[in-house]
C-alpha positions in Angstrom: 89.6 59.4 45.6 90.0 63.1 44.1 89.9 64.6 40.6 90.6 67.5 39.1 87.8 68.9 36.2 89.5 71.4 34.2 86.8 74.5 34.6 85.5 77.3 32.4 82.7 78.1 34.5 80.7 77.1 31.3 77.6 74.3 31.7 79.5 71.4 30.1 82.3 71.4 32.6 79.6 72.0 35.6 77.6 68.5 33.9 81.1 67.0 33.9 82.0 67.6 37.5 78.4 66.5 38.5 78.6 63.3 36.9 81.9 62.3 38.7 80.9 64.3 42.1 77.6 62.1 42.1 79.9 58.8 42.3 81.5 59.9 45.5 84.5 61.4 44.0 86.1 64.6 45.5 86.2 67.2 42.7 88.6 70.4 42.6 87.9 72.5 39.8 90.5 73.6 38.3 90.4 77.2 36.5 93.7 78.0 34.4 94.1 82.1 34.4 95.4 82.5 31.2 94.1 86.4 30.9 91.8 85.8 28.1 89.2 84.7 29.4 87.3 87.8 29.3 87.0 91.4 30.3 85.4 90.8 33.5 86.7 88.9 36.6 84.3 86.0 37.2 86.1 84.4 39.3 83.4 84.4 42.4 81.2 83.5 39.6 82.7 80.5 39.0 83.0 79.7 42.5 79.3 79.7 42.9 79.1 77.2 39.7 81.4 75.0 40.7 79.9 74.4 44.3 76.2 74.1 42.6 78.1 71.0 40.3 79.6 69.8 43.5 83.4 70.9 43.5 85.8 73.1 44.7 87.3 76.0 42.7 91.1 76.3 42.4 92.6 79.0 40.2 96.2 78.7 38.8 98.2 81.8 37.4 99.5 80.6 34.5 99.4 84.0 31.8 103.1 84.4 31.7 103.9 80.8 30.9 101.2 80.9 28.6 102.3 83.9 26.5 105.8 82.6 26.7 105.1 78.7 25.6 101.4 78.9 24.2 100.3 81.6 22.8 102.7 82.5 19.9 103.7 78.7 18.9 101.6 76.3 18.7 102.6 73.1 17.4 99.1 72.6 16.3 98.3 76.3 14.6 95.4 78.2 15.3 91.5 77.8 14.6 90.2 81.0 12.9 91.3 83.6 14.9 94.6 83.8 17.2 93.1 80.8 19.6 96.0 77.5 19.6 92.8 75.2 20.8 94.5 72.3 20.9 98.0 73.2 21.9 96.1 75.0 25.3 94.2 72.2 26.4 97.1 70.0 26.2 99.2 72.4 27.9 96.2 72.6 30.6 96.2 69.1 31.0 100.3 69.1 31.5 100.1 71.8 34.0 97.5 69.5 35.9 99.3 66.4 35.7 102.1 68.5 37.4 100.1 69.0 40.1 98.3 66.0 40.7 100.8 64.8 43.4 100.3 68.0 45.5 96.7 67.9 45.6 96.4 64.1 46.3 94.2 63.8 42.7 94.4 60.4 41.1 92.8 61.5 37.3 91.3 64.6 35.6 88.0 65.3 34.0 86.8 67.3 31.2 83.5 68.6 29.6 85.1 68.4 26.4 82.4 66.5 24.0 83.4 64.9 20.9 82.5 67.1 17.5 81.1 69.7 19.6 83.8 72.4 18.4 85.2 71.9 15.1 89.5 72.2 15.7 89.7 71.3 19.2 87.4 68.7 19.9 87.6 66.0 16.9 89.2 62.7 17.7 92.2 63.1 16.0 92.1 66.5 18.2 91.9 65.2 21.5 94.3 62.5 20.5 96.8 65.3 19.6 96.1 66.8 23.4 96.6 63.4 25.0 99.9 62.9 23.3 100.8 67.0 24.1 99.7 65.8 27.8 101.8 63.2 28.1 98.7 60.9 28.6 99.0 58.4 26.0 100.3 55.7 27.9 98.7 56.6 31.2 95.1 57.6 30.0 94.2 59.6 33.2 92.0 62.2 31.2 88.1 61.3 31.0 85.4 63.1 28.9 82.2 62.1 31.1 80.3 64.1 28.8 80.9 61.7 25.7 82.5 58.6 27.7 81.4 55.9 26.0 82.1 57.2 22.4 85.5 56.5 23.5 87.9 53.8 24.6 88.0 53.0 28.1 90.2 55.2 30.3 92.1 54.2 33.9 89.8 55.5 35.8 87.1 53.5 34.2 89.2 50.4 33.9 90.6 50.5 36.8 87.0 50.5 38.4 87.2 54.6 40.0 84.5 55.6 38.1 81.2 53.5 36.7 81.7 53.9 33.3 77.6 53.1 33.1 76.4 56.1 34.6 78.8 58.5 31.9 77.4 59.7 28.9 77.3 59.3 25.1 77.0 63.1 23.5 78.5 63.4 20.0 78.6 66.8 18.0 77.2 70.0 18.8 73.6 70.2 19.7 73.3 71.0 23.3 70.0 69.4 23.8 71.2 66.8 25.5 73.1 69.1 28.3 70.2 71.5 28.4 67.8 68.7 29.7 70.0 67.6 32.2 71.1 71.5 33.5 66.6 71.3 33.8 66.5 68.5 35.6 69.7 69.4 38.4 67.2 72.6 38.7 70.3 74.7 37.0 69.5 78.1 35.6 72.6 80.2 36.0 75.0 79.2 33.8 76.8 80.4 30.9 75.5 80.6 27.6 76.8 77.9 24.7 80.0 79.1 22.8 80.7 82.1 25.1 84.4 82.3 26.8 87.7 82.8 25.2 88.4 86.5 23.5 91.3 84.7 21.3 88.4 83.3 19.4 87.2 86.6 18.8 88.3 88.4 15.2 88.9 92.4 16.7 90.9 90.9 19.6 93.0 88.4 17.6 93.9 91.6 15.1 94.3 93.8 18.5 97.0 91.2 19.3 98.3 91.0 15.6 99.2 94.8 15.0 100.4 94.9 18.8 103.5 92.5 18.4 104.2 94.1 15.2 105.8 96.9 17.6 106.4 95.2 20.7 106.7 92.3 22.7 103.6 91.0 24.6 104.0 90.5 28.3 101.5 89.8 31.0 99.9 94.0 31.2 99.4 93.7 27.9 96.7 91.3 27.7 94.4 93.8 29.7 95.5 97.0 27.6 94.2 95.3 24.7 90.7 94.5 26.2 89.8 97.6 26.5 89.2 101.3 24.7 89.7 102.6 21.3 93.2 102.0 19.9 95.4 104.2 18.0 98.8 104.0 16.7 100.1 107.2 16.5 102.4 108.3 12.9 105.9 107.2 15.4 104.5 104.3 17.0 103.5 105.0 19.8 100.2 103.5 21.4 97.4 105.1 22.6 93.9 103.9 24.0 91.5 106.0 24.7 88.4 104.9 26.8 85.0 104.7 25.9 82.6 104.4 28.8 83.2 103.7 32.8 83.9 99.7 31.8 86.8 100.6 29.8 87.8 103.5 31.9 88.0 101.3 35.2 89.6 98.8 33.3 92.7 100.9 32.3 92.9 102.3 35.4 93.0 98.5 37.2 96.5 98.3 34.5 99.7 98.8 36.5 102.7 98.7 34.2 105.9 101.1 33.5 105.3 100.3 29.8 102.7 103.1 30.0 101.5 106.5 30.9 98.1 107.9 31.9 97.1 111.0 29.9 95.5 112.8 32.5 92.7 115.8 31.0 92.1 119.1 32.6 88.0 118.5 32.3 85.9 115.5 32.8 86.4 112.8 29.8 88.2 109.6 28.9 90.7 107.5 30.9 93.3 107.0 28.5 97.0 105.4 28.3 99.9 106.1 26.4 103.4 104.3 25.6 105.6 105.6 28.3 108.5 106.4 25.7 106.2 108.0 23.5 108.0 110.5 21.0 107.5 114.2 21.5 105.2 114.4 18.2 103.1 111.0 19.1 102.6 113.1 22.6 100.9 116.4 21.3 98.7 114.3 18.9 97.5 111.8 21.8 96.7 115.0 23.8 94.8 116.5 21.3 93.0 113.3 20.6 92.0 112.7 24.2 90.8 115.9 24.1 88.8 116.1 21.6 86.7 112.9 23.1 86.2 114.9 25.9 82.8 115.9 25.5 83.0 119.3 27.1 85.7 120.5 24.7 85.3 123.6 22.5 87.1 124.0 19.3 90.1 126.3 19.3 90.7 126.6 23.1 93.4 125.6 25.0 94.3 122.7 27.4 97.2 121.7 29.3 97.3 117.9 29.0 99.3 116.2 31.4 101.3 113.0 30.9 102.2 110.5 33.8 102.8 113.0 36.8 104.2 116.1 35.5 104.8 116.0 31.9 102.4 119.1 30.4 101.1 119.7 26.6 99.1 122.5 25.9 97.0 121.5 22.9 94.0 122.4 20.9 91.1 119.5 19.9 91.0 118.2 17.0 88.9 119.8 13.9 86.4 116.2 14.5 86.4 112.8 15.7 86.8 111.9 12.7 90.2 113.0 11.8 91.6 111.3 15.3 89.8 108.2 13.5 93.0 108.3 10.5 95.0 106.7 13.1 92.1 104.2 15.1 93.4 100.4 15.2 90.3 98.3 15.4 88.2 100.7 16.9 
């Protein structure tokens, strides 16, 4: 018998593979890349956290699907920020269903518990992700975190899984998981609430403003993780980074949309829109230069864009007039 346990890396879905793994059950855990999960790759992390909860990690591509499906229409709106909660677990659950046959699996798990997050995880919410699932009628999804709160699923009824030795968490004190991450001798796991960066205010407007000028594909996701953003008086974009995080991270981006700015002296990794008007391209040079921090006022510097395209420009007067054209800095 195998399952798959939808997998954040988080301590709730780690409890919820350990509860099925400990009844003999073969668990993959099952990580959907939707490229917000943070600014980091985890991925061996995860690995590590699944095999301590007793499963196997399998990670699944999905970010262009979910931009394209998810992301910008969900039948069931958005919590505070840009984050369709409900309308990405269901469309999780789908895309495991999908492969259920391929991986011999028979029903999936989740840590979800019930009340523990106040749009996703109601019972009128995870009713709403069965029915986007497809699992109404065939009840192959099981919370073992807050089982027996619930009606009976298959895999209960149909005698897979001891429905005795699941749980009955309600609402959003951890105390409960806590104890039992104590007494599996757990220590390294990730902290309560942390994960997706839709759920985060600056990155939700990041995403806002950026689709006011252009469409959001699959590079985008990472250009908006890091730096400082401007949008330049023609509408061009420009980030500009602001320590060796953000200026590896926009050098790991590999798209046509956009151009490196490339300083003659040590100073910020930045990007540009590749079809960047003549006007947006002196003002992005002089910007990135003035954040270099060996610039001097009223010299000149050739600024080079993408491999041969040079500006000779002076810094700016301060920082803070580059600032008149910062998007959520």
């Amino acid at each position: 018998m195998k399952a798959f346990s939808l997998f954040s890396g988080g301590l709730d879905s780690m409890l919820a593979i350990k509860l099925i793994a400990d009844q003999g059950i073969e668990v993959i855990a099952l990580h959907m890349k939707t490229g917000f999960g943070g600014s980091k790759d985890v991925t061996e992390l995860m690995r590590q956290r699944a095999e301590m909860a007793g499963a196997k990690l399998e990670v699944i591509d999905v970010r262009e699907e979910y931009i394209q499906k998810i992301l910008f229409n969900p039948k069931y709106g958005y919590g505070k920020n840009f984050n369709p909660c409900i309308d990405c677990h269901g469309y999780m659950f789908k895309v495991a269903k999908g492969l259920m046959e391929q991986y011999g699996v028979s029903f999936l798990v989740t840590g979800e518990v019930i009340g523990q997050r106040p749009m996703s995880q109601r019972v009128e919410a995870l009713g709403q992700v069965s029915k986007l699932a497809n699992d109404e009628e065939e009840k192959l999804i099981l919370r073992p975190l807050c089982a027996k709160r619930m009606a009976p699923t298959t895999p209960e009824i149909e005698g897979w899984v001891d429905r005795e030795k699941l749980l009955d968490i309600e609402g959003r004190s951890r105390e409960t998981q806590m104890k039992l991450a104590e007494s599996y001798g757990w220590e390294d796991y990730e902290s309560p609430g942390g994960g997706c960066l839709l759920t985060e205010e600056h990155f939700s407007d990041r995403i806002r403003e950026f689709i006011k000028y252009d469409k959001m594909e699959v590079s985008d996701i990472d250009l908006l993780k890091f730096g400082r953003h401007f949008r330049l008086p023609e509408g061009a974009k420009l980030v500009v980074g602001r320590h060796k995080e953000d200026n590896d991270g926009l050098q790991g981006i590999t798209s046509d949309k956009y151009i490196r700015v490339k300083l003659p002296l040590a100073g910020p990794f930045s990007l540009i829109t590749a079809d960047a008007s003549p006007a947006d391209r002196e003002l992005a040079a002089r910007i990135a230069i003035t954040y270099a921090g060996k610039s001097q006022m009223g010299e000149s510097y050739g600024v080079t864009f993408g491999e041969d395209s040079v500006v000779t420009v002076s810094p700016l007067e301060s920082k803070a007039e580059a600032q008149k054209y910062f998007f959520n800095a």
